[in-house]
PDB file as gemmi writes it, atoms N, CA and C in Angstrom:
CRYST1    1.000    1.000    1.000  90.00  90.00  90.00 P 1                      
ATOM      1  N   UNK A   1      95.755 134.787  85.782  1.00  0.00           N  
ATOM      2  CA  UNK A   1      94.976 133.908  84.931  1.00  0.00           C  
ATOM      3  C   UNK A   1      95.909 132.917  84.252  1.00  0.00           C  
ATOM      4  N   UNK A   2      95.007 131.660  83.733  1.00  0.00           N  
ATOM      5  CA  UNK A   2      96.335 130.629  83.188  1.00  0.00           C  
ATOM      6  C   UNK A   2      96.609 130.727  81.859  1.00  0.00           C  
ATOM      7  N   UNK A   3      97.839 130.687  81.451  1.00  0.00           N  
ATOM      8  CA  UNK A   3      98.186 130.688  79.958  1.00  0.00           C  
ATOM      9  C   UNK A   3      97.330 129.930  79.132  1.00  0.00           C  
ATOM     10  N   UNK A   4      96.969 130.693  78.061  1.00  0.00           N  
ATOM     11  CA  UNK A   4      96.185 129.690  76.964  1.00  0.00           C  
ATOM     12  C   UNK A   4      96.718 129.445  75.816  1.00  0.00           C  
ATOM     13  N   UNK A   5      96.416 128.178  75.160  1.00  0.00           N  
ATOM     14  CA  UNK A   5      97.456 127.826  74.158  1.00  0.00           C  
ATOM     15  C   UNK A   5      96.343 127.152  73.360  1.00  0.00           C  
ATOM     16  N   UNK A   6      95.805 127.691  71.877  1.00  0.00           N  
ATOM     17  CA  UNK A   6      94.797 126.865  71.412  1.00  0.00           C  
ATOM     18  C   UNK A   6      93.682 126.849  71.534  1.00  0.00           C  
ATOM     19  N   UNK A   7      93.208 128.209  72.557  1.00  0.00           N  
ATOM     20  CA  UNK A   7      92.204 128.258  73.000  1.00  0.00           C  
ATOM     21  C   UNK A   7      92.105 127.583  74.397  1.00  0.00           C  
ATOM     22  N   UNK A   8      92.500 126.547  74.763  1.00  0.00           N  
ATOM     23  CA  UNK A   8      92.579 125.934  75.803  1.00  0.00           C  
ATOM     24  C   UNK A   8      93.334 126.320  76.950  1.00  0.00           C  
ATOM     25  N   UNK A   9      93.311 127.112  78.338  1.00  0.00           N  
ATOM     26  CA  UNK A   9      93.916 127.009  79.300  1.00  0.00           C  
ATOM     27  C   UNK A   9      95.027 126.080  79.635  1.00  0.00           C  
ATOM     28  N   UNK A  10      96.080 126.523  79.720  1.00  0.00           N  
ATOM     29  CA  UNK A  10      97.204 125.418  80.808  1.00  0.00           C  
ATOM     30  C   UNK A  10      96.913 125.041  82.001  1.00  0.00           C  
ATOM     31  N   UNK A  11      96.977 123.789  82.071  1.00  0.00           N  
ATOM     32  CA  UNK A  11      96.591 123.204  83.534  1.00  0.00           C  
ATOM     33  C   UNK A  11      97.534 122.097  83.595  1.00  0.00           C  
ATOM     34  N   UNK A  12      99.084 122.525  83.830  1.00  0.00           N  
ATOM     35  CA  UNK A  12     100.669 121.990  83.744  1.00  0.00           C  
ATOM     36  C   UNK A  12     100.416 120.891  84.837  1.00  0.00           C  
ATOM     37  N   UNK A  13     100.787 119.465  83.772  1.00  0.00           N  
ATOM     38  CA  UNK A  13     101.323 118.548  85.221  1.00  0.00           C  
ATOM     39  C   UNK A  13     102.358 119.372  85.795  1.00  0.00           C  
ATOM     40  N   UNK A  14     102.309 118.735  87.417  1.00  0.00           N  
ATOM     41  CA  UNK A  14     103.365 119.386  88.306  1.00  0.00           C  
ATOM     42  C   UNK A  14     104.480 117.953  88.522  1.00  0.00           C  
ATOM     43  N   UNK A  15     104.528 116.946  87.716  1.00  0.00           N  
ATOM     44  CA  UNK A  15     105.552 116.191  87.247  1.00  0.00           C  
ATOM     45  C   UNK A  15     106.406 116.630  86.015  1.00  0.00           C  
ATOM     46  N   UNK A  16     105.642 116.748  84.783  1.00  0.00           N  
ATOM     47  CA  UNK A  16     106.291 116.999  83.749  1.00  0.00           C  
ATOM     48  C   UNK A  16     105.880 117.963  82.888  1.00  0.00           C  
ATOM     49  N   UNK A  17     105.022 119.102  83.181  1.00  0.00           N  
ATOM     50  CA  UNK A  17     104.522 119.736  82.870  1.00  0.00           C  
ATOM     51  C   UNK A  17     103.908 120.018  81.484  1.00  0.00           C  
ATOM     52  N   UNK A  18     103.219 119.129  80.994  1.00  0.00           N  
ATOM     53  CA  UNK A  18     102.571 119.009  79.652  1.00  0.00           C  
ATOM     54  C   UNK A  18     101.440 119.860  80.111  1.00  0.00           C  
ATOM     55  N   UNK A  19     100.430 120.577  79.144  1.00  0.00           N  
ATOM     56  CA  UNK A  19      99.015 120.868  79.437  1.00  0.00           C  
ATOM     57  C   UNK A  19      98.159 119.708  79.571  1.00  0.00           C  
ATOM     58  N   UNK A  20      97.310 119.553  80.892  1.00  0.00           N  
ATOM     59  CA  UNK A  20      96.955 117.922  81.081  1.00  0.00           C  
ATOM     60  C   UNK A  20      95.653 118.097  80.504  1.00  0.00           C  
ATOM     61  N   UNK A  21      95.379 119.785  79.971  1.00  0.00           N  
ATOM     62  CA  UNK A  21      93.497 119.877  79.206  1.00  0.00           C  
ATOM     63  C   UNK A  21      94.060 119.567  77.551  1.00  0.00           C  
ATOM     64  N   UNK A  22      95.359 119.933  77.111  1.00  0.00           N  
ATOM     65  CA  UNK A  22      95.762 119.108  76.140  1.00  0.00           C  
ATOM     66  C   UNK A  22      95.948 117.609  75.443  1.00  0.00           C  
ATOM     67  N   UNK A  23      96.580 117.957  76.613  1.00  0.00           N  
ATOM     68  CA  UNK A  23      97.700 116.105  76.740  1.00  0.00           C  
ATOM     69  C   UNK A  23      96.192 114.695  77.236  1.00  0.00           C  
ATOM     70  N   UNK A  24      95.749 115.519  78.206  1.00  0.00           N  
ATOM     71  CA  UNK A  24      94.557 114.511  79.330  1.00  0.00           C  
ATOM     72  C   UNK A  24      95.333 114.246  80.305  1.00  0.00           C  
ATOM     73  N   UNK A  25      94.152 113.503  80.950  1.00  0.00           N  
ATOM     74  CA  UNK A  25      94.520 112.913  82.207  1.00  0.00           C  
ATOM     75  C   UNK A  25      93.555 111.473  82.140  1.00  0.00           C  
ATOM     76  N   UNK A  26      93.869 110.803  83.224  1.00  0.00           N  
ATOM     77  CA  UNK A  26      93.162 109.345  83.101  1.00  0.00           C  
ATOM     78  C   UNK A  26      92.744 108.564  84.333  1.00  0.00           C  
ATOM     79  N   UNK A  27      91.959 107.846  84.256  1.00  0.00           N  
ATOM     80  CA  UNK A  27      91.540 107.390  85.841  1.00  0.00           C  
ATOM     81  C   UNK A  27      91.221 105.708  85.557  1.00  0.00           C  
ATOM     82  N   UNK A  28      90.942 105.084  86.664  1.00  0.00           N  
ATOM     83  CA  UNK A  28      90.538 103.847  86.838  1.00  0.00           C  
ATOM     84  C   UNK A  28      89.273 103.628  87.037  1.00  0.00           C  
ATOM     85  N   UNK A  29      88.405 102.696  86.046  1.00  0.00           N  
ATOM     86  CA  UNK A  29      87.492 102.273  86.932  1.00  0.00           C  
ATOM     87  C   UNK A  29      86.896 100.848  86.879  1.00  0.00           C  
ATOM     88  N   UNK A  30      86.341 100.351  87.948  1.00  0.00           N  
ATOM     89  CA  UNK A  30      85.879  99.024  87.814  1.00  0.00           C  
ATOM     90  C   UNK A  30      84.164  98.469  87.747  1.00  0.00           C  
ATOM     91  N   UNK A  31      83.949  98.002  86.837  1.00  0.00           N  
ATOM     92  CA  UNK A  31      82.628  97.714  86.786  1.00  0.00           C  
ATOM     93  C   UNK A  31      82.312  96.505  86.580  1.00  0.00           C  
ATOM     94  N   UNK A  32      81.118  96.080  86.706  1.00  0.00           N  
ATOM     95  CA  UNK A  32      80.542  94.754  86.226  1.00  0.00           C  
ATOM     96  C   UNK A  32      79.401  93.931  86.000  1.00  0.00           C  
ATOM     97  N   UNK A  33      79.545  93.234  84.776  1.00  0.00           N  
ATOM     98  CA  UNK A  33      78.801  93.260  83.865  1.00  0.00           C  
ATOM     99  C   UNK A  33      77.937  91.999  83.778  1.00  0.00           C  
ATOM    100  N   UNK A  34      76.807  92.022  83.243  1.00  0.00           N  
ATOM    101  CA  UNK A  34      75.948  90.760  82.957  1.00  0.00           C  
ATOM    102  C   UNK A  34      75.996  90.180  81.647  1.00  0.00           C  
ATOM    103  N   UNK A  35      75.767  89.212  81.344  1.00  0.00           N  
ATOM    104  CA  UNK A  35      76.034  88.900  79.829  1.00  0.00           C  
ATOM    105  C   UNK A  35      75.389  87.072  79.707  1.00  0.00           C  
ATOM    106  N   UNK A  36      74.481  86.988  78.626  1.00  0.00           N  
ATOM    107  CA  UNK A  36      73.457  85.923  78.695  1.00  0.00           C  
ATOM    108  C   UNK A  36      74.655  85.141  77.722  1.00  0.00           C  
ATOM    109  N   UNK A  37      74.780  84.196  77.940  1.00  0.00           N  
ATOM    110  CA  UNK A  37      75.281  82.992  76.659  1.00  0.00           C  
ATOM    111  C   UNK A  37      74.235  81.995  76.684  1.00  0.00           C  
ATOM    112  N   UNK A  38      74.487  81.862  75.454  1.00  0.00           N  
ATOM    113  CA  UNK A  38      73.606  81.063  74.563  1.00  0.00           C  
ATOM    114  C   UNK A  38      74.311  79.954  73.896  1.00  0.00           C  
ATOM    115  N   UNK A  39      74.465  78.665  74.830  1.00  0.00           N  
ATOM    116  CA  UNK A  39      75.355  76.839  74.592  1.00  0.00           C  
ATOM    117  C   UNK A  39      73.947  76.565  73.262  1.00  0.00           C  
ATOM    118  N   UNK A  40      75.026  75.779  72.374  1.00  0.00           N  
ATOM    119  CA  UNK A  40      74.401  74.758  71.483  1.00  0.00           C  
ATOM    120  C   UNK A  40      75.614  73.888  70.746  1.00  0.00           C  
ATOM    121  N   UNK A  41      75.561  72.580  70.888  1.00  0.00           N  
ATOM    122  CA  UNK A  41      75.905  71.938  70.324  1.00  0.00           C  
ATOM    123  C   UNK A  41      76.116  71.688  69.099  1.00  0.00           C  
ATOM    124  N   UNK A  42      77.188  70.958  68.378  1.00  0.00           N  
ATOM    125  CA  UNK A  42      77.328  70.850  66.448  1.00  0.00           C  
ATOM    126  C   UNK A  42      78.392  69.928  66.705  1.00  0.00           C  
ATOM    127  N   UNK A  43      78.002  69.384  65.766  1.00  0.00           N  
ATOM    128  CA  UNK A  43      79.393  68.306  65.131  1.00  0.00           C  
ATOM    129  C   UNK A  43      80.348  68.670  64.319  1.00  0.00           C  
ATOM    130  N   UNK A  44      81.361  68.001  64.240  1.00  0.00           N  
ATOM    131  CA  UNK A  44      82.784  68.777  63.690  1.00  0.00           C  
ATOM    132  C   UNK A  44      83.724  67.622  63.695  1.00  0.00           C  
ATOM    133  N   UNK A  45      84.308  67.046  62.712  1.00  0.00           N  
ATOM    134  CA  UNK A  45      84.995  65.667  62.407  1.00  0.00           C  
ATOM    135  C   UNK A  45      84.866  64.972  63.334  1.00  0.00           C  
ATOM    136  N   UNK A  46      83.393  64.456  63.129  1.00  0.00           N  
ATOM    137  CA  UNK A  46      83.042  63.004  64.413  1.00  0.00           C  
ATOM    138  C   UNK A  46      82.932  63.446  65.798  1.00  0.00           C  
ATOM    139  N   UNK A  47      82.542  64.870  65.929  1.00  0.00           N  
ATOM    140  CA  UNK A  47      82.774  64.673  67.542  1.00  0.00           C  
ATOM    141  C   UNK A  47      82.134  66.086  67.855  1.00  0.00           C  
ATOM    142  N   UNK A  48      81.217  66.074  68.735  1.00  0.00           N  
ATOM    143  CA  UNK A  48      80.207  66.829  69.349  1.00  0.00           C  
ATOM    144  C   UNK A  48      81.453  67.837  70.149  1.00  0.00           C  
ATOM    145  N   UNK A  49      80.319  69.041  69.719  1.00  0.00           N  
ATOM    146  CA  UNK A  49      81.512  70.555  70.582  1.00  0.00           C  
ATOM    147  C   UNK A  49      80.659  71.546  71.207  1.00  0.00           C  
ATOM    148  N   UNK A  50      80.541  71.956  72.088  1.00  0.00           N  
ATOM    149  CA  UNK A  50      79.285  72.934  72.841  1.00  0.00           C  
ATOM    150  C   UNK A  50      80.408  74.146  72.747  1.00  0.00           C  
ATOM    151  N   UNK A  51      79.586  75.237  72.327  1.00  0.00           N  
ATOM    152  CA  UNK A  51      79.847  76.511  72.128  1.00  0.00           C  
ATOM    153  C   UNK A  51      79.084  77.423  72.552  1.00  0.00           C  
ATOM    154  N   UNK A  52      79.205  78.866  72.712  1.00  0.00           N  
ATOM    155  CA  UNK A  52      78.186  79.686  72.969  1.00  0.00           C  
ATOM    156  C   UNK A  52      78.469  81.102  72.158  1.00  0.00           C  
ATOM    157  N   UNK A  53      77.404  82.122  72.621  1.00  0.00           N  
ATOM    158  CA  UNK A  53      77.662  83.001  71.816  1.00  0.00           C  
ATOM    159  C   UNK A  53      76.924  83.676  72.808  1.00  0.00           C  
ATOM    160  N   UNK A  54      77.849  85.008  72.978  1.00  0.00           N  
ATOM    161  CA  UNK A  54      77.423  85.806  74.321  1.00  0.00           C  
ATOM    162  C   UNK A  54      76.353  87.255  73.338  1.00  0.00           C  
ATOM    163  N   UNK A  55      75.292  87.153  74.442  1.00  0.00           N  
ATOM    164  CA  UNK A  55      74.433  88.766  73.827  1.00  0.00           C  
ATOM    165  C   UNK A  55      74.091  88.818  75.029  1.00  0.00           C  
ATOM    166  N   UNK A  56      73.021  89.995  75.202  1.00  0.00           N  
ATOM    167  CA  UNK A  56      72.084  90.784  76.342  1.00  0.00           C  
ATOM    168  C   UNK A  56      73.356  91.806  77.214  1.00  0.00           C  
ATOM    169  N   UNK A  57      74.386  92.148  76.977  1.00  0.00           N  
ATOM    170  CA  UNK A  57      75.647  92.905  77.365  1.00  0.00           C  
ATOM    171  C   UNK A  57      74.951  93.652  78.461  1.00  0.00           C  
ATOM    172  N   UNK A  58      75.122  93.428  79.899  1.00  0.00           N  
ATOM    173  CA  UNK A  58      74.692  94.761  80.656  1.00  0.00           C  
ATOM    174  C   UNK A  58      75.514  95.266  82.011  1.00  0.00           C  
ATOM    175  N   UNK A  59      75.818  96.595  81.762  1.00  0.00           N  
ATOM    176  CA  UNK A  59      76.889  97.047  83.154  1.00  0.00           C  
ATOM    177  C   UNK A  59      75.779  96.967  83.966  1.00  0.00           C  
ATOM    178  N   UNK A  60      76.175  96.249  85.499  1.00  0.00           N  
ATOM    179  CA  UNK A  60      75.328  96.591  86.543  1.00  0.00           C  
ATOM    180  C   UNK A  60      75.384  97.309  87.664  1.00  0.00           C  
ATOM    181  N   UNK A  61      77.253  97.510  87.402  1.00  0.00           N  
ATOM    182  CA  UNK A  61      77.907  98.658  88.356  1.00  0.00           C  
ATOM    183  C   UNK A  61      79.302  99.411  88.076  1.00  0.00           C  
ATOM    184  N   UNK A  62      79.061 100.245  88.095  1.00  0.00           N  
ATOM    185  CA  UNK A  62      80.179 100.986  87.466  1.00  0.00           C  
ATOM    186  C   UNK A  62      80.813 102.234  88.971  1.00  0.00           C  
ATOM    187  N   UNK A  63      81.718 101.814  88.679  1.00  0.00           N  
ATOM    188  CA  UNK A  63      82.442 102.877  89.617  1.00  0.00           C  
ATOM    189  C   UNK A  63      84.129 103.397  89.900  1.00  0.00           C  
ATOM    190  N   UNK A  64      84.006 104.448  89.541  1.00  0.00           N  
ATOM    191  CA  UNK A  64      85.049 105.335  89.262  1.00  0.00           C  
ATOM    192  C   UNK A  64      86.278 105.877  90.183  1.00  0.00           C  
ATOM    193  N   UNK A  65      87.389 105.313  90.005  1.00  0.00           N  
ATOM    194  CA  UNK A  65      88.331 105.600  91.402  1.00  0.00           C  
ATOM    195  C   UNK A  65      88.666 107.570  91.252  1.00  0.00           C  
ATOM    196  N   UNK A  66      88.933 107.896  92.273  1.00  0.00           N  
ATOM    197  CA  UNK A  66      88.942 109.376  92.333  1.00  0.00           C  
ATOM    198  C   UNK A  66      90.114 109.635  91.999  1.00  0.00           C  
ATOM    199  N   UNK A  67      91.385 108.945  91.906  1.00  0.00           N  
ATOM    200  CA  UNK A  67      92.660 109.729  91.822  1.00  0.00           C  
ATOM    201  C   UNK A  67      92.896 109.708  90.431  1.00  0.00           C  
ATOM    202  N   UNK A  68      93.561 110.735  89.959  1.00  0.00           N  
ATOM    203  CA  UNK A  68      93.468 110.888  88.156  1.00  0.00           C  
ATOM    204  C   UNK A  68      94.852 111.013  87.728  1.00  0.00           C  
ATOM    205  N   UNK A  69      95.365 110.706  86.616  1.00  0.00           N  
ATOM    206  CA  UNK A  69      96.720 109.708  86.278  1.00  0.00           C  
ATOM    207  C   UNK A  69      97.169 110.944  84.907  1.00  0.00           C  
ATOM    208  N   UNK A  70      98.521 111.539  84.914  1.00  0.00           N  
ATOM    209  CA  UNK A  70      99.059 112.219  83.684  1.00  0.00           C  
ATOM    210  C   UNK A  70      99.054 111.371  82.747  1.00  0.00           C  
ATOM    211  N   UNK A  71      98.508 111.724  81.486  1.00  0.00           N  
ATOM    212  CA  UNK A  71      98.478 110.927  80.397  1.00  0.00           C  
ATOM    213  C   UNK A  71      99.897 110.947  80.017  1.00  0.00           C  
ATOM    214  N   UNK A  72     100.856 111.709  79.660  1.00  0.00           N  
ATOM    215  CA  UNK A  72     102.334 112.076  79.168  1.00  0.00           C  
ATOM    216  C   UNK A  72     103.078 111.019  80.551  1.00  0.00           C  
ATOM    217  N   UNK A  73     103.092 111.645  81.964  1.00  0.00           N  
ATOM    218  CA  UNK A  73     104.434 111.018  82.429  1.00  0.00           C  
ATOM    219  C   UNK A  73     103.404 109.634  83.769  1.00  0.00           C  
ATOM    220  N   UNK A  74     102.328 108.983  83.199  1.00  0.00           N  
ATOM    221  CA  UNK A  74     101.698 108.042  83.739  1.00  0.00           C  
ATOM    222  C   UNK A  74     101.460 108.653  86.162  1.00  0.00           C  
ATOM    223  N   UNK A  75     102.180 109.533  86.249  1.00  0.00           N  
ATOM    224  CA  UNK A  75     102.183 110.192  87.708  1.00  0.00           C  
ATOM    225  C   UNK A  75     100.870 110.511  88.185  1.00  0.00           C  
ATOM    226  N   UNK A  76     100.603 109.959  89.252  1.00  0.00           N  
ATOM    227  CA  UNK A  76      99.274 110.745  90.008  1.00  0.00           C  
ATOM    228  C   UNK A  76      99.401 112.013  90.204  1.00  0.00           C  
ATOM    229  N   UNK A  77      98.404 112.797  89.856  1.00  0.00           N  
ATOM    230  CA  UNK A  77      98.094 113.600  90.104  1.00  0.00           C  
ATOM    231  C   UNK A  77      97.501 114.632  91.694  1.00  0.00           C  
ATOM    232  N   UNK A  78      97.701 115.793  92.003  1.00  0.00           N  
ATOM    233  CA  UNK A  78      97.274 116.137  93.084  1.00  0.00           C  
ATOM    234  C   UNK A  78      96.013 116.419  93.459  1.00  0.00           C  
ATOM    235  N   UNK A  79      95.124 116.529  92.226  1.00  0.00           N  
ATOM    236  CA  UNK A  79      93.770 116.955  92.218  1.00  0.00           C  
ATOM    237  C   UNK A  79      92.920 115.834  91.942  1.00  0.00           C  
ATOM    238  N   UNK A  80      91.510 115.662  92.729  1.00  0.00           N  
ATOM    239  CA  UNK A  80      90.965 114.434  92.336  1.00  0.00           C  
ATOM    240  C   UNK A  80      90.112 114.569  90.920  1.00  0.00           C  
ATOM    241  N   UNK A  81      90.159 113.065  90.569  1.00  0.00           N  
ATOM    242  CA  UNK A  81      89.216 113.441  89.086  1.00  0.00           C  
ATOM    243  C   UNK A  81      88.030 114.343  89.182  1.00  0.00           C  
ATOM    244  N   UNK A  82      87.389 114.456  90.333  1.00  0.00           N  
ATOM    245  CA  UNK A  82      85.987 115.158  90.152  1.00  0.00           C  
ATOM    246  C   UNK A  82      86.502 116.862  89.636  1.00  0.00           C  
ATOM    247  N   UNK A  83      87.213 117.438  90.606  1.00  0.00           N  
ATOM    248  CA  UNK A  83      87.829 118.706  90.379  1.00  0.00           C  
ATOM    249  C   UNK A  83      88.366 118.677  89.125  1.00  0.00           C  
ATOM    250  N   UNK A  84      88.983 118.090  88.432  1.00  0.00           N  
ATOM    251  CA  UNK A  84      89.361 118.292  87.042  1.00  0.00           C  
ATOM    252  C   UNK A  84      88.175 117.794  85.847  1.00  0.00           C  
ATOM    253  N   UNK A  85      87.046 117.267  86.273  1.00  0.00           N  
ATOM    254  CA  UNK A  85      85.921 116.884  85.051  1.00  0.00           C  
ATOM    255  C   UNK A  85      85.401 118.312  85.636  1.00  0.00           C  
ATOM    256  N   UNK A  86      85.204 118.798  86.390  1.00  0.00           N  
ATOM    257  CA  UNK A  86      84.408 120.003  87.085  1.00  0.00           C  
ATOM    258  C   UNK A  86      84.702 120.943  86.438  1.00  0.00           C  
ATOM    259  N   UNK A  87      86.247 121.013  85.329  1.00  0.00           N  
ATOM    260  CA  UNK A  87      86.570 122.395  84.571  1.00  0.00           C  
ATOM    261  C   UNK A  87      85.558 121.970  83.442  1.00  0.00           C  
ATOM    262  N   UNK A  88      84.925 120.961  82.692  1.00  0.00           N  
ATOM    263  CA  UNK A  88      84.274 120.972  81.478  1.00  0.00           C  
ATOM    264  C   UNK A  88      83.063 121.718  81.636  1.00  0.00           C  
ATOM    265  N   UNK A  89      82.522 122.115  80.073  1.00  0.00           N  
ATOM    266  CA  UNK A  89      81.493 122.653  80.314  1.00  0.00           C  
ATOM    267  C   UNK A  89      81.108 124.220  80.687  1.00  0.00           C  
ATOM    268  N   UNK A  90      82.235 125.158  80.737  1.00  0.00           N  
ATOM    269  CA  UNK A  90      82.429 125.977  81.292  1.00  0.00           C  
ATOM    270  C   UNK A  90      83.041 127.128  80.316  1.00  0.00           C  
ATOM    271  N   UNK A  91      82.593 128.694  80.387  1.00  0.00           N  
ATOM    272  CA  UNK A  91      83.314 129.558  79.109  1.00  0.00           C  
ATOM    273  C   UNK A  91      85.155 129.537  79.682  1.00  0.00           C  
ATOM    274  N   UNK A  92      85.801 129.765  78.381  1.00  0.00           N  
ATOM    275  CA  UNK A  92      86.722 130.089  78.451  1.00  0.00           C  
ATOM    276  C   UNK A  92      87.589 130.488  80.022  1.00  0.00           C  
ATOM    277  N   UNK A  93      86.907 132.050  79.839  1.00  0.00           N  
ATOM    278  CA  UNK A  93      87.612 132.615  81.288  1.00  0.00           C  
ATOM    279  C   UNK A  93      86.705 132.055  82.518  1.00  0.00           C  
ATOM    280  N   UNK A  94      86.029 130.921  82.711  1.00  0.00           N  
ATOM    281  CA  UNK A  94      85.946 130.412  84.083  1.00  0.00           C  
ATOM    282  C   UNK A  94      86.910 129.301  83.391  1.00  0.00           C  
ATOM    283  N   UNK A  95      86.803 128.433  83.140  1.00  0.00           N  
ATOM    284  CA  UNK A  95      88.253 127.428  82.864  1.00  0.00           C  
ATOM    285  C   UNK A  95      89.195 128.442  83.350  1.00  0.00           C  
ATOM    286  N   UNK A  96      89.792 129.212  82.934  1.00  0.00           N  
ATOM    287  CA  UNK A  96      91.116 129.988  83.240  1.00  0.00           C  
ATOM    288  C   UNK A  96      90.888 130.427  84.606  1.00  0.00           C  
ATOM    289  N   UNK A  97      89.690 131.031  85.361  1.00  0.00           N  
ATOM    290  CA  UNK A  97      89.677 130.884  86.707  1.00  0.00           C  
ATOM    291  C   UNK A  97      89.883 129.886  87.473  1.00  0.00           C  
ATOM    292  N   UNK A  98      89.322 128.793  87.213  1.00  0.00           N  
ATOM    293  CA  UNK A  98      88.991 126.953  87.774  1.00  0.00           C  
ATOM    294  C   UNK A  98      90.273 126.660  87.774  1.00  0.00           C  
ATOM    295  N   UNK A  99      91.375 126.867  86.377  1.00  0.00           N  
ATOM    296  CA  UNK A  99      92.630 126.211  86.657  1.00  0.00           C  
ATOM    297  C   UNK A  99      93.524 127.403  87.506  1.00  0.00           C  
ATOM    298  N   UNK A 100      93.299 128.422  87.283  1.00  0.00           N  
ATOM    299  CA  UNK A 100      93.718 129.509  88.556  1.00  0.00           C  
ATOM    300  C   UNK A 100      93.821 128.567  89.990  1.00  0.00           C  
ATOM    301  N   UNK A 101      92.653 128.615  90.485  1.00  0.00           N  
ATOM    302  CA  UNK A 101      92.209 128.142  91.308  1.00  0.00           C  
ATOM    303  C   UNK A 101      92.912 126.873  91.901  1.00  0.00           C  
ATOM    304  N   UNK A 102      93.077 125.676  90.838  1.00  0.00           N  
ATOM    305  CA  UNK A 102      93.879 124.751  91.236  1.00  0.00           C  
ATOM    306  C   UNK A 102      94.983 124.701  91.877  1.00  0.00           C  
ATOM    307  N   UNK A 103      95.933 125.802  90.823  1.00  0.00           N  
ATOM    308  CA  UNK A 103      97.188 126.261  90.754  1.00  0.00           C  
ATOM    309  C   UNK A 103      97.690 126.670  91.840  1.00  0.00           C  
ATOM    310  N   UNK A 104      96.527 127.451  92.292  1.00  0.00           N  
ATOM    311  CA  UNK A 104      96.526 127.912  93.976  1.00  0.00           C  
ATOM    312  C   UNK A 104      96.691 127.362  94.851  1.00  0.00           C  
ATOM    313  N   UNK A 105      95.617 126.132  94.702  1.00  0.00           N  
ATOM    314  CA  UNK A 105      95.583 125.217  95.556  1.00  0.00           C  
ATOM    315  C   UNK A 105      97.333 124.328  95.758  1.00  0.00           C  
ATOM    316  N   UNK A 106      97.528 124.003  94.789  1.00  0.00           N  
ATOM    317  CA  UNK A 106      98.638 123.110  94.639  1.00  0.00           C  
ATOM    318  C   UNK A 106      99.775 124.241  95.617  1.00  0.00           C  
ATOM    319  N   UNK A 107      99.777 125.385  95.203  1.00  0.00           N  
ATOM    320  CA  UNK A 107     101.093 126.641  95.697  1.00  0.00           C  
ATOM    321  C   UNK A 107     101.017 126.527  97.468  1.00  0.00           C  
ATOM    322  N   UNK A 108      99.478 126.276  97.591  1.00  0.00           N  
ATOM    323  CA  UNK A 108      99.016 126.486  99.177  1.00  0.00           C  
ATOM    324  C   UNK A 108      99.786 125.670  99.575  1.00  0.00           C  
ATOM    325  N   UNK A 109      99.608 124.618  98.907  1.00  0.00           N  
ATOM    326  CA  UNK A 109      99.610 123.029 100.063  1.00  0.00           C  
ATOM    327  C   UNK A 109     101.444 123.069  99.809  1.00  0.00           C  
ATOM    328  N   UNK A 110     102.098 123.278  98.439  1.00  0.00           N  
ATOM    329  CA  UNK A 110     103.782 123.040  98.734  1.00  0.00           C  
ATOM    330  C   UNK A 110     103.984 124.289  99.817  1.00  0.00           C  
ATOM    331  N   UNK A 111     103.397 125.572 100.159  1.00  0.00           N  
ATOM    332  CA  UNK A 111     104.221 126.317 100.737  1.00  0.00           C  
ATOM    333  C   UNK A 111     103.894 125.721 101.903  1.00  0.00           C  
ATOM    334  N   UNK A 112     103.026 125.115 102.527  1.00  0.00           N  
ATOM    335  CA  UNK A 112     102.368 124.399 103.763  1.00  0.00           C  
ATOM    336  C   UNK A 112     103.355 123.256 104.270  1.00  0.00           C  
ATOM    337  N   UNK A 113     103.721 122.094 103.393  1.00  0.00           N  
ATOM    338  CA  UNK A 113     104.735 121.508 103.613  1.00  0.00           C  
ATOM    339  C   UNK A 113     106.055 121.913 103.709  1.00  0.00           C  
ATOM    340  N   UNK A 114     106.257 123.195 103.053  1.00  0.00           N  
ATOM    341  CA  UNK A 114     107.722 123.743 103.381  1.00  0.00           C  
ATOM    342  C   UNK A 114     108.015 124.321 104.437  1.00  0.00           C  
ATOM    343  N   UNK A 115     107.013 124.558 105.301  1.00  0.00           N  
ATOM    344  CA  UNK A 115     106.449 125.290 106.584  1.00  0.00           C  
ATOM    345  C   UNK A 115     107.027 124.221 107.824  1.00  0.00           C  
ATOM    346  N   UNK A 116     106.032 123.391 107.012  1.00  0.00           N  
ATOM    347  CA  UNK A 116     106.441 122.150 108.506  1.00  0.00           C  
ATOM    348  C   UNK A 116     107.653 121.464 108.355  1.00  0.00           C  
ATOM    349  N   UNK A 117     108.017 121.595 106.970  1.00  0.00           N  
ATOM    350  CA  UNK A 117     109.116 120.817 107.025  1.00  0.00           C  
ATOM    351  C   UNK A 117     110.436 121.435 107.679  1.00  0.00           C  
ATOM    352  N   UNK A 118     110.109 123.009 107.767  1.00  0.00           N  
ATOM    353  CA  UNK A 118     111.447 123.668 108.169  1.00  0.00           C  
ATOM    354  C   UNK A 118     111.182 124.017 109.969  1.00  0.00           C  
ATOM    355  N   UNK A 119     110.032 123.352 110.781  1.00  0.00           N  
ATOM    356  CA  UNK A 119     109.462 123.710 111.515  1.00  0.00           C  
ATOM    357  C   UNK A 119     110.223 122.915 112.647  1.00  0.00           C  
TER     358      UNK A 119                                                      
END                                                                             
């Protein structure tokens, strides 16, 4: 099971090993937006100036890149954002299973490359 510190499970970057359910983690995303302006004219020492003033603010697409970023040493991460929002929401000891689980995952895949690499 994973160390807890705070109540919170360790879930160690494998760059610099901060707790990343502490520390965070971070992602990219790009969206885009609608927005009405509203031009009107005024005078101002002799001389006409068109201005606007933006309202009606609306996202019309939002979308979220999957790879998720150490907040502490800025490094991608090995797990995609979905798998790490996937620990919220959850008691205690499944978090500590879920980041189990990761941990695993991550151990699989280096002993996998050390495999082929010595192959």
């Amino acid at each position: 099971m994973a160390e807890v510190s705070n109540g919170v499970p360790s879930l160690p970057c494998p760059q610099c090993g901060v707790n990343l359910l502490e520390k965070g983690f971070y992602n990219y995303c790009s969206e885009r937006s609608v927005v009405t302006e509203r031009n009107y004219a005024y005078v101002a020492q002799d001389h006409i100036h068109v201005d606007h003033e933006e309202t009606d603010n609306q996202i019309e697409d939002h979308e979220c890149q999957l790879d998720a970023y150490c907040c502490e040493c800025d490094d991608l991460l090995p797990w995609p954002l979905y798998e790490l929002r996937n620990i919220g929401g959850r008691s205690p000891d499944e978090v500590g299973k879920a980041v189990a689980m990761l941990l695993a995952q991550l151990k699989s895949e280096d002993e996998g490359q050390q495999e082929g690499a010595s192959a």
